[in-house]
RODO-2510 file (C-alpha; in nm, 4 decimals, decimal comma):
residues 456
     n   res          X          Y          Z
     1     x     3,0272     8,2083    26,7030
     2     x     3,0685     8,3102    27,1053
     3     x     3,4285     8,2897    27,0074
     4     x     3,4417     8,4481    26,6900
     5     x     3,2155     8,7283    26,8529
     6     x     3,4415     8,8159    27,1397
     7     x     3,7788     8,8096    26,8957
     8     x     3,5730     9,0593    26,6825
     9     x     3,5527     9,3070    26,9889
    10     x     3,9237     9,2695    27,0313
    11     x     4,0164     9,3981    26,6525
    12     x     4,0662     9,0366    26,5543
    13     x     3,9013     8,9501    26,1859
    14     x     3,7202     8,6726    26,1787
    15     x     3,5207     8,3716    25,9318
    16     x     3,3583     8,0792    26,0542
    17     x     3,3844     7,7613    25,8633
    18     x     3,0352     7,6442    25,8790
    19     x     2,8296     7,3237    25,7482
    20     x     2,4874     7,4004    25,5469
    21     x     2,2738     7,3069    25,8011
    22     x     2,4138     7,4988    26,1021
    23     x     2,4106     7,8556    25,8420
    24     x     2,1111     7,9362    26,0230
    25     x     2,2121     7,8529    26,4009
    26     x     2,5431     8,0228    26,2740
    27     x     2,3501     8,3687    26,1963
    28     x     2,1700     8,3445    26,5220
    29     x     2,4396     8,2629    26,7576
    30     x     2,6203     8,5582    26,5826
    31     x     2,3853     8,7985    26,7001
    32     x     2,2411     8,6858    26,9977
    33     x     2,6376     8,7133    27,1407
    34     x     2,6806     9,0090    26,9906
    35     x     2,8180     9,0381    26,6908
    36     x     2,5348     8,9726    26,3761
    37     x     2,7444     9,1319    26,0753
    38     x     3,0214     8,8124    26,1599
    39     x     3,0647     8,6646    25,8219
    40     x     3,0929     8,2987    25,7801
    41     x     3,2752     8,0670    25,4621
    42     x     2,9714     7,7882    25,4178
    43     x     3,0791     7,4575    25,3307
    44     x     2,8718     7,1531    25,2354
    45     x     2,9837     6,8992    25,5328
    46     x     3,0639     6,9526    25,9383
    47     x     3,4250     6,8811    25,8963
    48     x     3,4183     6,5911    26,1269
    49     x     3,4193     6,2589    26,0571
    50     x     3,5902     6,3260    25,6798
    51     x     3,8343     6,2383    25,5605
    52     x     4,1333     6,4964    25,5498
    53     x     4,0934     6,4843    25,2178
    54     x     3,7664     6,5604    25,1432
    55     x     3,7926     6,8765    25,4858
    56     x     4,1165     7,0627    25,2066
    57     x     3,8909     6,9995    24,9481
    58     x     3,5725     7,2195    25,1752
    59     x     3,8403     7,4735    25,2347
    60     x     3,9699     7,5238    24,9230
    61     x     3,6384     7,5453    24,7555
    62     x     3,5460     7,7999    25,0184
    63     x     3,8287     7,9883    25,0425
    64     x     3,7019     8,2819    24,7800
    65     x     3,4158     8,3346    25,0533
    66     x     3,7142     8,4182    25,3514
    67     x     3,9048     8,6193    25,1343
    68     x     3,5559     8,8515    25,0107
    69     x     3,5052     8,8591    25,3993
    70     x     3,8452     9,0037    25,5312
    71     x     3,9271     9,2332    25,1993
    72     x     3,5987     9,3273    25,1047
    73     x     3,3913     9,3998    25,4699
    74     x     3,1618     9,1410    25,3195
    75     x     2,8489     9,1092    25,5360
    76     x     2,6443     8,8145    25,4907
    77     x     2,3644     8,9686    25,7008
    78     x     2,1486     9,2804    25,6099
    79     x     1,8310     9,3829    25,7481
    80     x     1,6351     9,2303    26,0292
    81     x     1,6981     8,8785    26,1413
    82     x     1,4792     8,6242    26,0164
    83     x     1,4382     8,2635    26,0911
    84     x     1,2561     7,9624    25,8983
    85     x     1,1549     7,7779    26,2607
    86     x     1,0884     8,0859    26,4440
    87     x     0,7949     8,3711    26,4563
    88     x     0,8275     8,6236    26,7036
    89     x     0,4874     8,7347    26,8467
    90     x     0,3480     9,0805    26,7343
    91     x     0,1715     9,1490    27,0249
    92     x     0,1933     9,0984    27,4055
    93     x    -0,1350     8,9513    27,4111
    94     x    -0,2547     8,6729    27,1736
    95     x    -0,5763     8,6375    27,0876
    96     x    -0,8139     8,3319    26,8955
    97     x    -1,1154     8,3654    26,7577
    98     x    -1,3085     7,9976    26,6257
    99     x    -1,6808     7,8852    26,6625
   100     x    -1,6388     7,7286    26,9870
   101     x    -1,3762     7,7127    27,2473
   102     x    -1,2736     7,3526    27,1259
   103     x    -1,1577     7,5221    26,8256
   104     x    -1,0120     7,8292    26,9739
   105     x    -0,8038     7,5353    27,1449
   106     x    -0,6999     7,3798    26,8331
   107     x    -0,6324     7,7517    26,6837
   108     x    -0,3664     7,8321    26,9577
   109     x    -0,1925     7,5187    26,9385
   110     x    -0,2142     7,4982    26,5569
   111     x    -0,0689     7,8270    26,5729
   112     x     0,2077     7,7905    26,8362
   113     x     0,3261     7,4321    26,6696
   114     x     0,3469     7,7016    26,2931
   115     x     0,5431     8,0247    26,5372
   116     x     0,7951     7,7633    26,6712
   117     x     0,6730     7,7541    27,0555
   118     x     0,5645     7,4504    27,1124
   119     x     0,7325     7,1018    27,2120
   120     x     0,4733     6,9146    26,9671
   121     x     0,2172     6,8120    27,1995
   122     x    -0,0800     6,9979    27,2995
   123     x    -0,0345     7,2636    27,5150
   124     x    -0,2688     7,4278    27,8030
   125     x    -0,3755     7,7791    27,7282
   126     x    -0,2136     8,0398    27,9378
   127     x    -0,5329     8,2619    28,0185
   128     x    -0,4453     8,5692    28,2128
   129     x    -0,6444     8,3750    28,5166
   130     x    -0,4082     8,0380    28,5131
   131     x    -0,0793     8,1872    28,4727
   132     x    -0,2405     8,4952    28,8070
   133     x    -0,3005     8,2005    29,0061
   134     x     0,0253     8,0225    28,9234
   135     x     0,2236     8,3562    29,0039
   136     x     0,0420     8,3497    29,3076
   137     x     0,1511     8,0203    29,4504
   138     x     0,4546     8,1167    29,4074
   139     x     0,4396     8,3743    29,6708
   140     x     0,6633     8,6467    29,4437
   141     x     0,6187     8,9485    29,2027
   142     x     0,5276     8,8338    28,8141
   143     x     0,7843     9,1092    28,7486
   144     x     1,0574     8,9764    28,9355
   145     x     1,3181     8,8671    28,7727
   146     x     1,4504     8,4837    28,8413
   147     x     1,7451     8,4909    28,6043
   148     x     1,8976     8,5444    28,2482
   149     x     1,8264     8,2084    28,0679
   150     x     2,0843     8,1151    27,8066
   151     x     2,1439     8,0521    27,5083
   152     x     1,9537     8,3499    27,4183
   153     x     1,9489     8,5529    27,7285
   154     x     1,5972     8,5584    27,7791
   155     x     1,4702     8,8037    28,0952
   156     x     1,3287     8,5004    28,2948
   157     x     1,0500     8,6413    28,5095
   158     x     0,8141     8,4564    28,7617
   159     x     0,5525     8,5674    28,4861
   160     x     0,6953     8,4087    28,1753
   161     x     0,7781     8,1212    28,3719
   162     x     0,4438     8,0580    28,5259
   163     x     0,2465     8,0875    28,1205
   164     x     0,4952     7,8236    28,0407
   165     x     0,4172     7,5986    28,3825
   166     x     0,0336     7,6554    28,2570
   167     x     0,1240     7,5321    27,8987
   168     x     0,2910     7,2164    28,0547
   169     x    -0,0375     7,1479    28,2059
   170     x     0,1269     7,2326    28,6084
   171     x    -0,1022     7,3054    28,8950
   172     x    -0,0276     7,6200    29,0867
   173     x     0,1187     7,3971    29,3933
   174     x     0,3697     7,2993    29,1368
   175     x     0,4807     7,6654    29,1154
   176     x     0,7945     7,6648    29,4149
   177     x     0,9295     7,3289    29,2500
   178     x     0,9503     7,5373    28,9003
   179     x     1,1014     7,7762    29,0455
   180     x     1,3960     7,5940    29,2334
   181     x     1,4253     7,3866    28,8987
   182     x     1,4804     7,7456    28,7064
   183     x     1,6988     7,8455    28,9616
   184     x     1,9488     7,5158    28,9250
   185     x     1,9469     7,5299    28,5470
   186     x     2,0684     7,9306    28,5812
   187     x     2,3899     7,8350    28,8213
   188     x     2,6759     7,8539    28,6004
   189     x     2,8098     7,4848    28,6899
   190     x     2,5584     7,3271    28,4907
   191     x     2,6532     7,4337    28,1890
   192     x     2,3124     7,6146    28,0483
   193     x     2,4214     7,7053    27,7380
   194     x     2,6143     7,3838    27,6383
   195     x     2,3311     7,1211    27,6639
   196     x     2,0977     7,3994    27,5303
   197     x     2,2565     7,4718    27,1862
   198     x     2,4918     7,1863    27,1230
   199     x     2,4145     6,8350    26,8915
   200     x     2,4386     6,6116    27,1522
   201     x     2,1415     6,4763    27,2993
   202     x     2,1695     6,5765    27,6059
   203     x     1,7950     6,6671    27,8380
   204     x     1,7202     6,7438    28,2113
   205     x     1,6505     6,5115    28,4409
   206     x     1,4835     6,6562    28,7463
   207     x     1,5177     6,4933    29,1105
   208     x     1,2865     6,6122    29,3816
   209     x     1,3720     6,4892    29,7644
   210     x     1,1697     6,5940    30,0483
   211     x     0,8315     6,6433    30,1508
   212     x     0,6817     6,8653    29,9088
   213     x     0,6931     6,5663    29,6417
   214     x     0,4195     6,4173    29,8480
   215     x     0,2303     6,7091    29,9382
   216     x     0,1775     6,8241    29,5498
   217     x     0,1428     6,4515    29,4247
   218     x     0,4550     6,3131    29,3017
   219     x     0,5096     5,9536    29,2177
   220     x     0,8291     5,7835    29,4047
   221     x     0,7804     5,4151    29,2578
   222     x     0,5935     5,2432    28,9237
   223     x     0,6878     5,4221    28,6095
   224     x     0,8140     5,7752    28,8354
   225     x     0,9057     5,8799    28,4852
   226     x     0,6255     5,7922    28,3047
   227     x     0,4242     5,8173    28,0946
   228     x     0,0108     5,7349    28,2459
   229     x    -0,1822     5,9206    28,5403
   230     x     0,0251     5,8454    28,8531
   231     x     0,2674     6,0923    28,7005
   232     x     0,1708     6,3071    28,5726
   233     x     0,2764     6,5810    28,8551
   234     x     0,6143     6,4590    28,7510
   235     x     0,5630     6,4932    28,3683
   236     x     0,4077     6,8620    28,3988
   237     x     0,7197     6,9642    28,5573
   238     x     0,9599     6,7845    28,3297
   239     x     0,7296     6,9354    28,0400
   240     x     0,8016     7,2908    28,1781
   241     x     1,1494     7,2881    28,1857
   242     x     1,1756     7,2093    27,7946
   243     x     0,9176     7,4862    27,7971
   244     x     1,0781     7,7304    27,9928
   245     x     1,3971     7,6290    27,8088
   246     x     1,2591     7,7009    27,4894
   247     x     1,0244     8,0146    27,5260
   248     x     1,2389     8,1892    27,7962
   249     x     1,6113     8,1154    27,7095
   250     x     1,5184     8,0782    27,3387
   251     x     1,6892     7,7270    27,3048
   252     x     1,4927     7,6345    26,9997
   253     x     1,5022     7,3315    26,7741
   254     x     1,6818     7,3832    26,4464
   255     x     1,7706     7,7651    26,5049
   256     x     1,9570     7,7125    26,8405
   257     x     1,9005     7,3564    26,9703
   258     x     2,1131     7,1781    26,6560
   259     x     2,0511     6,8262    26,8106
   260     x     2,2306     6,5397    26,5878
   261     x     1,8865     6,3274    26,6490
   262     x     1,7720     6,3911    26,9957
   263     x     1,6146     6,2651    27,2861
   264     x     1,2945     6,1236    27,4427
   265     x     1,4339     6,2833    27,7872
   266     x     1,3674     6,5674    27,6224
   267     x     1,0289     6,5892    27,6500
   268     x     1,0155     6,5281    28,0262
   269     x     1,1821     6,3367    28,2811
   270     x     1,1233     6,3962    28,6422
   271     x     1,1398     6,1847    28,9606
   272     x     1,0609     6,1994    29,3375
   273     x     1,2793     6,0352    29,5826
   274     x     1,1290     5,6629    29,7141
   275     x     1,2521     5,7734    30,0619
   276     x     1,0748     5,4269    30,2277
   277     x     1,3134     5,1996    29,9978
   278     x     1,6245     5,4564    30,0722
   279     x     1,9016     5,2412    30,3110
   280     x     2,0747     5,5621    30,3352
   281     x     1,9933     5,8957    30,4220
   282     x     1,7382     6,0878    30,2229
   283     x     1,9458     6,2663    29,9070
   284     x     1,8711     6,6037    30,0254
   285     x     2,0278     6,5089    30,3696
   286     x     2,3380     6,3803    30,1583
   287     x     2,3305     6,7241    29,9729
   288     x     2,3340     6,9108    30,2846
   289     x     2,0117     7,0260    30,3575
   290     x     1,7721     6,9350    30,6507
   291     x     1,5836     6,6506    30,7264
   292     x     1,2791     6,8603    30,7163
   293     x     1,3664     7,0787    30,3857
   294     x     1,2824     6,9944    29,9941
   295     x     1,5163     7,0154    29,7474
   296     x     1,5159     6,9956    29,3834
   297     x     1,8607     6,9221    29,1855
   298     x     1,8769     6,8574    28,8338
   299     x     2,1376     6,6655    28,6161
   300     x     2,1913     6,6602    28,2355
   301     x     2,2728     6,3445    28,1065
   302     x     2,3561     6,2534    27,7482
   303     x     2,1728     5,9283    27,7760
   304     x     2,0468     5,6439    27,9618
   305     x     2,1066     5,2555    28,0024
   306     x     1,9176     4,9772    28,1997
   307     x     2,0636     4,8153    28,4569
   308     x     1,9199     4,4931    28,4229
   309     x     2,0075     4,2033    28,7136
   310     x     1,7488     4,0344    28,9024
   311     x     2,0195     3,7812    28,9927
   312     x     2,2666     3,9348    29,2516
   313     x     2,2450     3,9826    29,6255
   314     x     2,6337     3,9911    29,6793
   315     x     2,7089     4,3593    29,6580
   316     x     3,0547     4,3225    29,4597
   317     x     2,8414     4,1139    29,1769
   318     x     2,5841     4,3751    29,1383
   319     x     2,8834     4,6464    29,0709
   320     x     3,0366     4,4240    28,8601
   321     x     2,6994     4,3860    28,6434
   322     x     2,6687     4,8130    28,6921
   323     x     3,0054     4,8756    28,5318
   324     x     2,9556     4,6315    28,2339
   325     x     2,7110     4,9056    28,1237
   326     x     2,9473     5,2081    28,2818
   327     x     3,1805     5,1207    28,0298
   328     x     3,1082     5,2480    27,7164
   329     x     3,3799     5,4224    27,5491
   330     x     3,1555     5,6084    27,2988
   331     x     2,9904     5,8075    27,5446
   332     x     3,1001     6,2171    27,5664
   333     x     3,1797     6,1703    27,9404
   334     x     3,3715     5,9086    27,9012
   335     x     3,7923     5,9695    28,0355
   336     x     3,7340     6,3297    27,9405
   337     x     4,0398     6,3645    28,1807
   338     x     4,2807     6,2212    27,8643
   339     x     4,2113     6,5681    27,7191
   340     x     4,3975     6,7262    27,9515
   341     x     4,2277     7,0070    28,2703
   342     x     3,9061     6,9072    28,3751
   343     x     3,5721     6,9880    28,2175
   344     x     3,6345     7,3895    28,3284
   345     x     3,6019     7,6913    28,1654
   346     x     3,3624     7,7694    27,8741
   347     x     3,0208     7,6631    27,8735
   348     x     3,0836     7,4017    28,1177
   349     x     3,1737     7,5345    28,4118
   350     x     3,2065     7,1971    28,6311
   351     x     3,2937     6,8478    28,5904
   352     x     3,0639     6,5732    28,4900
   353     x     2,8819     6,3222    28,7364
   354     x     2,6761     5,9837    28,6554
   355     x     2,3890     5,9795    28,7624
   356     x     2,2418     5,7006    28,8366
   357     x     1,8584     5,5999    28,9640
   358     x     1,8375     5,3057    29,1635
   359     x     1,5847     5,0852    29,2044
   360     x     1,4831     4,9724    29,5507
   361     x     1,5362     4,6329    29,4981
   362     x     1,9086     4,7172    29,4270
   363     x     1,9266     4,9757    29,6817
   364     x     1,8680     4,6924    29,9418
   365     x     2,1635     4,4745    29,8253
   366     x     2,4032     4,7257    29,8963
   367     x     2,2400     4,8275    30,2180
   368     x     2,1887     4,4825    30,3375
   369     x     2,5415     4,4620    30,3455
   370     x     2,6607     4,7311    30,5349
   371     x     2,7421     4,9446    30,2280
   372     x     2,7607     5,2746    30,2780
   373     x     2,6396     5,5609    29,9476
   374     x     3,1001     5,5868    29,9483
   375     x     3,1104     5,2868    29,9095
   376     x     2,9193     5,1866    29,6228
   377     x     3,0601     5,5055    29,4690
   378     x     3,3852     5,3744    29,5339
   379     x     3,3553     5,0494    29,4273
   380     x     3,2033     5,1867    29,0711
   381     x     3,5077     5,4153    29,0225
   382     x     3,7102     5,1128    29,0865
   383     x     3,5391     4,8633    28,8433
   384     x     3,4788     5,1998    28,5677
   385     x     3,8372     5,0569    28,3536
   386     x     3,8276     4,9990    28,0079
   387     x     4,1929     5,0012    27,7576
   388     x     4,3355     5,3084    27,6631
   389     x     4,3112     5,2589    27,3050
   390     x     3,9517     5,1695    27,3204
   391     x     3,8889     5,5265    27,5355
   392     x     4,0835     5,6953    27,2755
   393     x     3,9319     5,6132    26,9838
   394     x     3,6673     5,8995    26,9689
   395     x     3,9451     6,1440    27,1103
   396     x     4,1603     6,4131    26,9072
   397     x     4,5214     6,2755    26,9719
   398     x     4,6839     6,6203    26,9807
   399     x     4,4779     6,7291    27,2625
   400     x     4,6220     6,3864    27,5196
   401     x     4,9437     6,4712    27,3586
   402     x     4,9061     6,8620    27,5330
   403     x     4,7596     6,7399    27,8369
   404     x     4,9849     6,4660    27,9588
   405     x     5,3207     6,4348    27,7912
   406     x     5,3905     6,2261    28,0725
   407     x     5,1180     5,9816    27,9685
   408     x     5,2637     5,9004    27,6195
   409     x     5,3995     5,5907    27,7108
   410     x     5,0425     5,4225    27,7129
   411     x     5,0365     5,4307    27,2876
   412     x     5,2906     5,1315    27,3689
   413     x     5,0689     4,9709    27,5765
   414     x     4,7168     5,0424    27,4389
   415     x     4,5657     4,7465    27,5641
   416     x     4,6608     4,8665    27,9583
   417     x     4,3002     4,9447    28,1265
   418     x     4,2734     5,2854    28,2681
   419     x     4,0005     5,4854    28,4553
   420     x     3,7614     5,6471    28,2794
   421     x     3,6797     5,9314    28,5401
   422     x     3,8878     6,1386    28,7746
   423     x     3,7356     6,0233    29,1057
   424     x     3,4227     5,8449    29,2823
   425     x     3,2480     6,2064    29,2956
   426     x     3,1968     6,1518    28,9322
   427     x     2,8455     5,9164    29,0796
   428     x     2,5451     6,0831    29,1779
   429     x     2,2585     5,8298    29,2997
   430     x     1,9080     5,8611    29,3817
   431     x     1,6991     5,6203    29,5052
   432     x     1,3789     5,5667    29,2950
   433     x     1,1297     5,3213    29,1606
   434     x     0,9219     5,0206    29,2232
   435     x     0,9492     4,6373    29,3201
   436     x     1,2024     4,4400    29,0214
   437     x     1,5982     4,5206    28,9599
   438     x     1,5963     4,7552    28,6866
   439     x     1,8095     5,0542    28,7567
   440     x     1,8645     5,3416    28,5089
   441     x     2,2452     5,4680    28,4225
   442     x     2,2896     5,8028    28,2700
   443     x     2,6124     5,9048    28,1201
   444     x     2,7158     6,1702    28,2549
   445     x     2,6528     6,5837    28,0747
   446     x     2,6562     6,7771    28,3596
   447     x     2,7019     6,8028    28,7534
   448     x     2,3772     6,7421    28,9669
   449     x     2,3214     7,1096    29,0941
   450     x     2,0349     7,1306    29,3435
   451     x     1,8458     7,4061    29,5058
   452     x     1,6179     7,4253    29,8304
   453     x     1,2109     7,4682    29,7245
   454     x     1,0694     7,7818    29,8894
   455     x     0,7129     7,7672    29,9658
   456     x     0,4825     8,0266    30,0734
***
């Protein structure tokens, strides 16, 4: 509809084909990018994964709708915009009224779950007095202005994000982490609107290295991502993002967020660095920032793998066992770079990295070797091959055929392994976790974008 809206402003007609159960994400995309009287021709069925067939047999069927639309003006929206999962509040202030505050409790929450603003689970009321104090641990204005949060271009103030930090359940020492985490999901690399409005599954995962993971209570080791008490620093601040993602930058399930199933990431999913069980030097060192800084970087993964082995302590094994997970041709990520230019332009402003969250006990294997962070990046580029018919499988064929007409010789030879990314800077790893080899793989959405913590 971003599309359609921006052909509309050039004197270019326009009808989107759309499936049933994207009419209403169609009608708000329309407007929130500009252009609400776009008409759209509604078919039954997305149009992928039919048969050609069955797609003419959509259009034809639908075709009486396009023609009303570019003869006839037709506009399928009149009047104010309305939404099934969505209430918009009435009043600045909300207000709940029960026989105790127990029940004024259950009120707000019964009522936020029915207006479309919650993530499901309880959330913390934001009294005028919780979000004050969380604005003022942040050290700035309420009014200021952090960013314009996408998809819906929600005014992202230190105000609205500090009710939604409170909802999470975040202390105000939490507020400067928030902040940086707002601040990496608003840099145009990481592709905002994309993983906020698209069907894949893809969720935040936020990495914090330095000392301020410490000093506000972070867990580094057992279960860092949860769920139970000795994270649950780490699961407020995973909570908020959703939060913030939702009730600031209007990314909301079923109107906006048109996820095929979802995710459990989605929910939360935040880490500190184990520093102590790091061989290398501490991520934010890597990143280029100080020793002495904290940073806070977030990547958006479409979903995540173990990394099971217990068995290997010869380096070369272990990234042989890694990249019998790595390749997995059904993954979005995976040889984008048969498509043609890289992952530029659009929504998604940067190419993809893997991110992957190491386990100490893994960590040490490559360090006890003499492996350097290049190197094990290097040596999973190396082993990431997998046949080019295999890679191509879930690929439009005209779009390789564009990119590389000097490729074409590999239909001949489909069974010829090729690499599935463009370089070894498609790996991001952190260092994270307790005692045991279990590692966590996530295939790769987005770029790890990371931004310093400012504290008062």
């Amino acid at each position: 509809m971003r599309d359609m809206g921006e052909l509309e402003r050039r004197g270019v007609a326009t009808v989107a084909w759309t499936a049933k159960g994207f009419v209403e994400d169609a009608h708000w995309s329309a407007n929130v990018f500009g252009c609400p009287e776009s008409p759209i021709a509604e078919v039954p069925f997305p149009f992928t994964n039919q048969d050609p067939g069955r797609i003419h047999g959509m259009v034809d069927a639908a075709l009486p709708q396009v023609i009303a639309a570019l003869t006839h003006g037709q506009q399928l929206l009149s009047g104010p915009l309305t939404f099934k999962h969505i209430t918009p509040a009435a009043t600045p202030e909300l207000v709940y009224t029960a026989r105790d505050l127990l029940e004024c409790f259950d009120e707000m929450n019964a009522a936020f779950v029915r207006a479309g603003w919650s993530d499901g689970m309880p959330l913390v009321p934001p009294t005028r007095e919780k979000v004050d104090a969380m604005i003022a641990a942040s050290g700035r204005r309420g009014d200021e202005v952090i960013g314009i949060f996408e998809p819906g271009f929600g005014i992202g103030t230190v105000e609205k994000i500090a009710a939604n930090a409170v909802m999470a359940g975040c202390k105000p020492q939490v507020m400067p982490v928030i902040l940086a985490v707002a601040e990496c999901i608003l840099d145009p690399l990481i592709g905002l609107r994309s993983f906020a409005m698209s069907t894949g599954p893809q969720a935040p995962v936020v990495m914090v290295s330095g000392p301020i993971a410490r000093e506000i209570g972070m867990n580094h080791g057992v279960c860092a991502l949860g769920p139970g008490s000795i994270s649950a620093v780490n699961v407020t601040i995973g909570r908020t993002l959703r939060l913030m993602m939702m009730n600031v930058g209007h990314s909301y399930p079923g109107v906006s967020d048109m996820d095929t199933i979802g995710s459990a990431m989605k929910f939360s999913a935040c880490v500190a660095e184990n520093e102590k069980a790091n061989p290398w030097e501490p991520y934010r060192v890597a990143r280029g920032y100080d020793r002495a800084a904290s940073i806070v970087s977030v990547n958006v993964p479409y979903g995540v793998c173990e990394l099971f082995d217990f068995q290997n302590h010869d380096p070369n094994l272990l990234i042989e066992s890694f990249c019998s997970a790595i390749k997995n041709g059904a993954q979005t990520g995976s040889a984008n770079w048969l498509l043609g230019a890289p992952d530029v332009g659009g929504s998604l402003h940067g190419e993809r990295q893997n991110l992957i969250l190491l386990c100490p006990d893994h960590a040490s294997v490559f360090g006890n070797a003499g492996w350097s962070l290049r190197d094990v990046k290097e040596a999973l580029y190396k082993g990431a091959r997998m046949p080019f018919r295999t890679l191509m499988l879930n690929k439009p064929k005209q779009a390789f055929q564009a990119g590389h007409p000097n490729l074409q010789w590999l239909w001949d030879h489909p069974e010829i392994e090729i690499s599935m990314f463009r370089s070894a800077e498609f790996f991001d790893i952190f260092v994270v976790g307790a005692d045991a080899g279990r590692s966590l793989y996530h295939f790769g959405g987005s770029l790890s974008i990371s931004r310093q913590v400012k504290t008062l």
